[in-house]
C-alpha positions as CSV (number, residue, x, y, z in Angstrom):
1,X,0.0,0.0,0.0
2,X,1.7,3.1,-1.2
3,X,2.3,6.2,1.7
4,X,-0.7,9.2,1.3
5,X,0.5,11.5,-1.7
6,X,0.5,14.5,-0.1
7,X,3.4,16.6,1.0
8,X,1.2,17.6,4.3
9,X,-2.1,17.7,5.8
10,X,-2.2,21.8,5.8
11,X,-1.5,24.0,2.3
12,X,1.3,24.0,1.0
13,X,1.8,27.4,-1.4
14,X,2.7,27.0,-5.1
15,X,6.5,27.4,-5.7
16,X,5.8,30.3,-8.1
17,X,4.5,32.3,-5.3
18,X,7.9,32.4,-3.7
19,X,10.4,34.9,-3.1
20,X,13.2,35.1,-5.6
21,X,16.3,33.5,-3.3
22,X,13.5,30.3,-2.1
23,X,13.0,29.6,-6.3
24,X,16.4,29.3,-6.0
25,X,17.0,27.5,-3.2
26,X,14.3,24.9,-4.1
27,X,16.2,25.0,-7.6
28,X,19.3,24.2,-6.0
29,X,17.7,21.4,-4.1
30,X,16.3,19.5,-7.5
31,X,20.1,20.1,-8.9
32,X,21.3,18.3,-6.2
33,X,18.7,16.1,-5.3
34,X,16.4,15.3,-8.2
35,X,13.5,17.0,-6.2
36,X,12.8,19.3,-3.1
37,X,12.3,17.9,0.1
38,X,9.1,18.0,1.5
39,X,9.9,19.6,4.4
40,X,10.9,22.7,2.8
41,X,7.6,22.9,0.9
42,X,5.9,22.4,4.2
43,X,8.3,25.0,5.1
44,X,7.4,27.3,2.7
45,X,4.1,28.2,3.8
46,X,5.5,30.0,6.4
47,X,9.4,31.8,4.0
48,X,10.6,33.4,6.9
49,X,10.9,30.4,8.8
50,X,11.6,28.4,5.5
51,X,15.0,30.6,5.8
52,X,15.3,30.5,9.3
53,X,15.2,26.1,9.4
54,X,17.0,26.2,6.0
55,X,20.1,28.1,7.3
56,X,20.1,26.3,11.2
57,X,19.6,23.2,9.4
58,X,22.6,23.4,7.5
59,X,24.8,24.9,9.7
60,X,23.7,22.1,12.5
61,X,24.1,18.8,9.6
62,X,26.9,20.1,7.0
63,X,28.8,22.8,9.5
64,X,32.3,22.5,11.3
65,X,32.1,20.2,13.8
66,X,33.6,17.5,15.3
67,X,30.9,14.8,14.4
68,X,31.0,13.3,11.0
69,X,27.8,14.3,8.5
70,X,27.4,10.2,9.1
71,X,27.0,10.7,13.4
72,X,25.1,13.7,13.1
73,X,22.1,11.8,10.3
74,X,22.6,8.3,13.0
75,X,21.4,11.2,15.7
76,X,18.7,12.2,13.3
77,X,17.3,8.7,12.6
78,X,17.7,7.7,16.8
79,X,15.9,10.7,18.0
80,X,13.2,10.1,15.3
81,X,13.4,6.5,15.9
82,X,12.3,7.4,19.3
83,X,9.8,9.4,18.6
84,X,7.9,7.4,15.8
85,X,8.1,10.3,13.0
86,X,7.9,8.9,9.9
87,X,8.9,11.7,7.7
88,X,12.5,11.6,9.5
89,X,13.0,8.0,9.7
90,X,12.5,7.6,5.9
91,X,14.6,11.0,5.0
92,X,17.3,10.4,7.4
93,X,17.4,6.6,7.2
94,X,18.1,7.1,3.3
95,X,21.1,9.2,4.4
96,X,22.8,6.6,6.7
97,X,22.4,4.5,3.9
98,X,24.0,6.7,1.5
99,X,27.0,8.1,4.1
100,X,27.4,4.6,5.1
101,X,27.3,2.7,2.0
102,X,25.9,0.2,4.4
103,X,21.3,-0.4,4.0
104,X,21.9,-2.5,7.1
105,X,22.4,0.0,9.8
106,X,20.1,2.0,8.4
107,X,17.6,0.0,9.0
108,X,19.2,-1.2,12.2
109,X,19.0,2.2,13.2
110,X,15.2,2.9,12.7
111,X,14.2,-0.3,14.0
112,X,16.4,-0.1,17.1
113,X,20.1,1.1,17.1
114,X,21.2,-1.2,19.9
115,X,21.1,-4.3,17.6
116,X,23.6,-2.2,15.8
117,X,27.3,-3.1,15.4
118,X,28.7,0.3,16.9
119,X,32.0,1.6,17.8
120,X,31.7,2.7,21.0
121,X,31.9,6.2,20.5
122,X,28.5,6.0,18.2
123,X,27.2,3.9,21.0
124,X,28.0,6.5,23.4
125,X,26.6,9.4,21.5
126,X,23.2,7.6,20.7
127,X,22.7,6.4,24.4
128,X,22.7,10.0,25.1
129,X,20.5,11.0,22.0
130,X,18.2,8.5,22.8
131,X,18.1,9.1,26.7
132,X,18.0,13.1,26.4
133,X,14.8,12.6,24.0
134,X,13.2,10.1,26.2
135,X,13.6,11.2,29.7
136,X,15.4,14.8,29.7
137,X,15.1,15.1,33.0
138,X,17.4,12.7,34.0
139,X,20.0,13.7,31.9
140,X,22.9,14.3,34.2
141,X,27.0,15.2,34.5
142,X,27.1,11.4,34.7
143,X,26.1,10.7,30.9
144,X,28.6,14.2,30.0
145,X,31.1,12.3,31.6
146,X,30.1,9.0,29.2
147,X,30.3,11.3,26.5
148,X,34.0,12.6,27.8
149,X,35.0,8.9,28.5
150,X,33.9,8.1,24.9
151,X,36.5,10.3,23.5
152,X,34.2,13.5,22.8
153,X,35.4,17.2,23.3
154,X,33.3,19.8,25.0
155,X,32.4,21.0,21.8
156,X,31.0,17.8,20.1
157,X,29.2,17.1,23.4
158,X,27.3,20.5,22.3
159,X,26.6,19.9,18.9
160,X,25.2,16.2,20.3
161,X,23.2,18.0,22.2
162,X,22.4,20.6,19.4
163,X,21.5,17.6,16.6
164,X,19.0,16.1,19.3
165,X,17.3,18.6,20.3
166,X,16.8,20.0,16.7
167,X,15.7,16.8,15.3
168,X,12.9,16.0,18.5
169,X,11.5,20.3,17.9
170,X,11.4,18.9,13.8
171,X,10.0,14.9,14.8
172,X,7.0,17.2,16.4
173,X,6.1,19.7,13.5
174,X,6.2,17.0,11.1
175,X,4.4,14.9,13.4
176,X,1.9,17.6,13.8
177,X,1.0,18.9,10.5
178,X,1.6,14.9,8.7
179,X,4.1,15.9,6.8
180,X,5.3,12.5,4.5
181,X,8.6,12.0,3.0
182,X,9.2,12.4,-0.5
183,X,9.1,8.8,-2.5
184,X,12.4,9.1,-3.9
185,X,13.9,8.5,0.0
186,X,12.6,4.7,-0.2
187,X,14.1,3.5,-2.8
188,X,17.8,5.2,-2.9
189,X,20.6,3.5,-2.0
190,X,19.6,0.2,-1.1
């Protein structure tokens, strides 16, 4: 049974009617891409935020940091594994696939990362992405210091932090307003 064909349950606004730098930015995304995410024409209903997500987003996911593009999209697939949103799960599992060359821990990772053969630094890292969107509250110097024991600098223990926290706010919007991945997510790089 194929997923609902709609990008989400609200409307979304016809690309035309966009300012001149999101044409080109949704441009940009089909040259790269083949198509435009769905978020961002969920996104678009609302430009000023479209830029605002668009810009955080990529400074969070392709910016300096000490975490690999990989870690930071096995975060992204975690938190959302977590949190049941299906958008995510499809979107990001497609890009562990693709960083990792490796459909299997994709998959391992939306179903449930412990089965996962990790490195104990990736353990680490989702323990505490998994724990910090499951029970924040009991997030304490204690799993820091699993972090710091794992071999991660102040700094990457931030953008952990950063990655999770971004990717349970976007779990609930999608979650919210139904947004559904784009087809081409399912069947690339399998």
């Amino acid at each position: 049974m194929p997923q609902p064909d709609h990008v989400m349950a609200l409307p979304v606004p016809d690309p035309a009617t966009l300012d001149d730098d999101m044409r080109a930015y949704f441009a940009k995304c089909t040259e790269k891409l083949g198509f435009v995410p769905n978020v961002l024409q969920a996104y678009s209903a609302r430009q000023r935020k479209l830029r605002t997500f668009a810009q955080f987003y990529n400074e969070l996911m392709l910016g300096e940091s000490g975490l690999s593009k990989l870690e930071r999209e096995m975060i992204a697939v975690v938190v959302s594994s977590a949190n049941h949103c299906y958008y995510c799960l499809v979107a990001h599992g497609q890009a562990v696939r693709k960083l990792s060359g490796d459909p299997e821990l994709g998959e391992m990772l939306v179903a449930n990362y412990r089965v996962a053969p990790l490195a104990h630094r990736q353990r680490a890292m989702l323990d505490f992405a998994w724990k910090l969107t499951k029970e924040p509250w009991t997030v304490d110097e204690a799993d820091r210091q699993a972090l710091r024991d794992a071999g991660f600098s102040a700094e990457e223990i931030f953008d952990i932090a950063d990655v999770t926290g971004f990717y349970n706010m976007s779990n609930r919007v999608a979650t919210a307003v139904d947004m559904i991945p784009n087809r081409e997510y399912h069947g690339q790089d399998r």
